[in-house]
C-alpha positions as CSV (number, residue, x, y, z in Angstrom):
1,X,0.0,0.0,0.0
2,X,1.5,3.3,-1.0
3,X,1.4,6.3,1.4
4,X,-0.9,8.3,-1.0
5,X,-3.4,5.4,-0.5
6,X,-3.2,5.1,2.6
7,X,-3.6,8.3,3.7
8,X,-6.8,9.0,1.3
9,X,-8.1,5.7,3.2
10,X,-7.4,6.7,6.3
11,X,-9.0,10.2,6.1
12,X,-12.0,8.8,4.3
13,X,-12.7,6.2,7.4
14,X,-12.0,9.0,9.5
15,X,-14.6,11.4,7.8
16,X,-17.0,8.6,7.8
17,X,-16.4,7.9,11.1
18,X,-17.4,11.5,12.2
19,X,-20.3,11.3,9.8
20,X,-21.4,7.7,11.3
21,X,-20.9,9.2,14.8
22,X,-23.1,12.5,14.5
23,X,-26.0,10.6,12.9
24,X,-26.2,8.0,15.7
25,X,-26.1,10.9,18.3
26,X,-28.5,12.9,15.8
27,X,-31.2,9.7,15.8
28,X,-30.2,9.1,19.4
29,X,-31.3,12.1,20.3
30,X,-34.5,12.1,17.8
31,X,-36.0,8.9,19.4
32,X,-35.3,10.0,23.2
33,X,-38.4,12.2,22.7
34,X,-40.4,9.1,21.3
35,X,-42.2,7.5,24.5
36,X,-41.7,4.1,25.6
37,X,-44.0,1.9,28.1
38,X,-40.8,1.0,30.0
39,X,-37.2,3.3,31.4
40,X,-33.9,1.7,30.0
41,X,-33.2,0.0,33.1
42,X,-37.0,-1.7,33.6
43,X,-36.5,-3.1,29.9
44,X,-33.3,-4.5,31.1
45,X,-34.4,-5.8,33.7
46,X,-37.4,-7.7,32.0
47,X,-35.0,-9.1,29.2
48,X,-32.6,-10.3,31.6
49,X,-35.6,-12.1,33.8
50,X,-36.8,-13.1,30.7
51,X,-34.2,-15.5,29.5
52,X,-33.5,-16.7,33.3
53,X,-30.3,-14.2,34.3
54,X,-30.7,-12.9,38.0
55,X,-27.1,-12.6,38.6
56,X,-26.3,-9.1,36.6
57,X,-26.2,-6.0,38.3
58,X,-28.0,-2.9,36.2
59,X,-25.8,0.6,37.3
60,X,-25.8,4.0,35.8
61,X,-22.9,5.4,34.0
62,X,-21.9,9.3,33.1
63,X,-22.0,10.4,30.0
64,X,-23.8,9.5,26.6
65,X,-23.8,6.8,24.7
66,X,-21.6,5.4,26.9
67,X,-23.4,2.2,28.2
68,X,-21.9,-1.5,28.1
69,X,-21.7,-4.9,29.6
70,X,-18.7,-5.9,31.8
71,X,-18.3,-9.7,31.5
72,X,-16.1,-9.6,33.9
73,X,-18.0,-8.1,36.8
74,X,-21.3,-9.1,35.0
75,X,-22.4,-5.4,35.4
76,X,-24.7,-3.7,33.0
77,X,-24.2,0.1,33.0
78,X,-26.9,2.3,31.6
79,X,-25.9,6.0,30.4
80,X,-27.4,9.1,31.9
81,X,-29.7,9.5,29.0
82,X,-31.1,5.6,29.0
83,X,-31.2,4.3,32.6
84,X,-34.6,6.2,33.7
85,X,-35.0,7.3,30.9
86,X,-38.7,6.0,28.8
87,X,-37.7,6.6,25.5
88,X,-37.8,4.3,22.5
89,X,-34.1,4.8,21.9
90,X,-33.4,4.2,25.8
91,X,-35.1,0.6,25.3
92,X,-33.0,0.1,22.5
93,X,-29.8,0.6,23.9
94,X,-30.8,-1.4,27.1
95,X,-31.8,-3.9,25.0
96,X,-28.6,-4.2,23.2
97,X,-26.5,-4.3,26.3
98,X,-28.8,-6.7,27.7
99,X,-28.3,-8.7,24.7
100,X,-24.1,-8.9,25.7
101,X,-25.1,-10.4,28.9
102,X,-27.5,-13.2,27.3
103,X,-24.5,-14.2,25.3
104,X,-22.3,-13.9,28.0
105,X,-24.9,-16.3,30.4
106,X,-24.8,-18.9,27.4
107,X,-21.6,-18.9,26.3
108,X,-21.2,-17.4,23.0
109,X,-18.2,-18.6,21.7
110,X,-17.6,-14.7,20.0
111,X,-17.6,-13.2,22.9
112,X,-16.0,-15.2,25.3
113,X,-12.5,-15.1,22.5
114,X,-13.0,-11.3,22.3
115,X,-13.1,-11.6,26.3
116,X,-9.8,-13.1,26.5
117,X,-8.3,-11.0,23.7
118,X,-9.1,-7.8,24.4
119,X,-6.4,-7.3,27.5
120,X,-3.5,-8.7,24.6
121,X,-4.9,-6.7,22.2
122,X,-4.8,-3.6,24.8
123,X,-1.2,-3.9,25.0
124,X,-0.3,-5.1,21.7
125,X,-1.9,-1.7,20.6
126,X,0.4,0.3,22.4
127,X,3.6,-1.5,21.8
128,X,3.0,-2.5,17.7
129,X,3.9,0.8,16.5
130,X,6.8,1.6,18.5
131,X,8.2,-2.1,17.6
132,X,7.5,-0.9,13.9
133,X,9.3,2.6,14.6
134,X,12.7,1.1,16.1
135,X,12.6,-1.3,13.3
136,X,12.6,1.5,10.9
137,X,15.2,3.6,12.5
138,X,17.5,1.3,13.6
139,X,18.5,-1.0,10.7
140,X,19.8,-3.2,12.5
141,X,17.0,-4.2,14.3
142,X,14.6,-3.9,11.2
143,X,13.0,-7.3,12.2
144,X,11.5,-5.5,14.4
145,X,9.0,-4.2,12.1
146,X,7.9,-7.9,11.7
147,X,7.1,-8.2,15.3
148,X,5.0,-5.0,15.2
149,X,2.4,-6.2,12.4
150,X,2.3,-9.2,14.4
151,X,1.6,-7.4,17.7
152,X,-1.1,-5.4,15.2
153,X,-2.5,-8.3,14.4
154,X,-4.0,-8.9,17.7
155,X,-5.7,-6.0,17.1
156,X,-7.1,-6.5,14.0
157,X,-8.2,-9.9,15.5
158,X,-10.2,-8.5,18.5
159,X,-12.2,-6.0,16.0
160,X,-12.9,-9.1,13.7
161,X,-14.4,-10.9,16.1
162,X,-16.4,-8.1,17.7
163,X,-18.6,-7.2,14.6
164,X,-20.3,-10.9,15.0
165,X,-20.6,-9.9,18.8
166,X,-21.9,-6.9,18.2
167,X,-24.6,-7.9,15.5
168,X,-25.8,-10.7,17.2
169,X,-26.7,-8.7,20.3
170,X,-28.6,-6.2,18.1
171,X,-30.2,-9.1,17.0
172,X,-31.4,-10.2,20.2
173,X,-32.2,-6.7,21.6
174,X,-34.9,-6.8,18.6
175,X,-35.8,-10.7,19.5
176,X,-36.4,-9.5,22.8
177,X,-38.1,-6.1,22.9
178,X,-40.9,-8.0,20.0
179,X,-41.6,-11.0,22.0
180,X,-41.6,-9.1,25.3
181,X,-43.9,-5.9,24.0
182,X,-41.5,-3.6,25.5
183,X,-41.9,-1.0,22.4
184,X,-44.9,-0.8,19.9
185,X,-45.1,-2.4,16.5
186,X,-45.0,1.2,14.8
187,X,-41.5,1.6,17.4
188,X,-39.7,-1.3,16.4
189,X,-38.5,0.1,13.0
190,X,-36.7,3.2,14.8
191,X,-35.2,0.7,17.5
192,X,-33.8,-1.0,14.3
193,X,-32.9,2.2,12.8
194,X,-30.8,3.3,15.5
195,X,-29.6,-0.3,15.8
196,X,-28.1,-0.2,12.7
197,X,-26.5,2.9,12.4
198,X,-24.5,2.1,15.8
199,X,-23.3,-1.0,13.9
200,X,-21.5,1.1,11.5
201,X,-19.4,2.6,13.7
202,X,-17.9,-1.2,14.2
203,X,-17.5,-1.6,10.4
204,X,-15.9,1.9,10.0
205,X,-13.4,0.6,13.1
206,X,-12.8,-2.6,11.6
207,X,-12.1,-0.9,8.3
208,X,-9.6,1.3,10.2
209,X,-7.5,-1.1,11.8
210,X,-7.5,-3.2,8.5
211,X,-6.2,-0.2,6.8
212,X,-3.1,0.5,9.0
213,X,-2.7,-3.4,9.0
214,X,-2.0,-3.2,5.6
215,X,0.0,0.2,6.0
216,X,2.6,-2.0,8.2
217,X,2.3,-5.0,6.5
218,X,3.5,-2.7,3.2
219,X,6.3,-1.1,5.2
220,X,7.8,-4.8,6.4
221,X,7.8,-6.1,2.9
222,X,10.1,-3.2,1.5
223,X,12.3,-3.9,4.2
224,X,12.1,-7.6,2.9
């Protein structure tokens, strides 16, 4: 990969990130004023009783859009603007994070590899680029480079394997909040909606890290 093409790529993803990023903060926002029978953290709270999980703890967390499952401590944290919130979009995003802990309660094989992966992947991140960097400037030690991409590749790994994580809890958030009536009929579209427009921020991500894979992968075969 050249450095021209590269750097078009990477400020393409980069514009398309922001773009991906203000529209699901734009719908976000949209849906927060259409009214839901249940808060973010009831709707939880009936898809996690639902399909037999008592063992999850529901907490609020600051900021927006910030919400997630902790496998770890098998916490569920609901943003400021979801939690007690009764919103169509709040139900959504409960739903989805409640949909991490379903797969987390039965095992889904995605999940429980991106579990173990992320804290590598967390350091390998932080130490692939300055392997790459010594191998460049010290000629010496230009096999260094080699152990970067494959410190990178770690990376690259973890995002690969979250997209299926990710779209299969969307998946169930929708599964759920139909069977359970947590949202109308006329509400499920814009759950959807908003579903799938957080989902491309993954694939933009994905596309990101793929790109500077590439990017070292290029720069270790000209020093081949």
């Amino acid at each position: 990969m050249t450095t021209g093409i590269y750097y078009i790529l990477t400020i393409g993803l980069l514009i398309a990130s922001l773009i991906i990023s203000a529209r699901v903060k734009s719908l976000f926002k949209k849906f927060s004023s259409e009214p839901a029978p249940l808060t973010g953290r009831q709707a939880a709270e009936r898809i996690l009783r639902a399909n037999g999980i008592y063992d999850v703890a529901i907490t609020g967390i600051g900021g927006t859009l910030t919400d997630n499952y902790s496998p770890m401590n098998k916490t569920l944290s609901l943003s400021e603007g979801v939690i007690d919130t009764a919103s169509v979009a709040a139900v959504a995003i409960a739903a989805h994070e409640s949909g991490h802990a379903i797969q987390h309660a039965e095992g889904y094989m995605p999940l429980n590899i991106r579990k173990t992966l992320v804290p590598a992947a967390n350091v390998c991140s932080r130490f692939s680029y300055i392997f790459v960097l010594l191998g460049l400037f010290l000629q010496q030690f230009s096999f260094l480079i080699d152990v970067g991409v494959i410190l990178f590749a770690v990376v690259v790994l973890v995002h690969l394997v979250t997209m299926p994580v990710e779209v299969n809890a969307s998946r169930r958030a929708l599964a759920n909040m139909e069977s359970l009536g947590l949202v109308s009929a006329d509400s499920e579209g814009t759950a959807r909606k908003l579903l799938n427009a957080a989902a491309l921020t993954y694939f933009v991500s994905l596309a990101s890290v793929l790109v500077q894979f590439l990017r070292l992968l290029s720069l270790a075969r000209r020093r081949n």
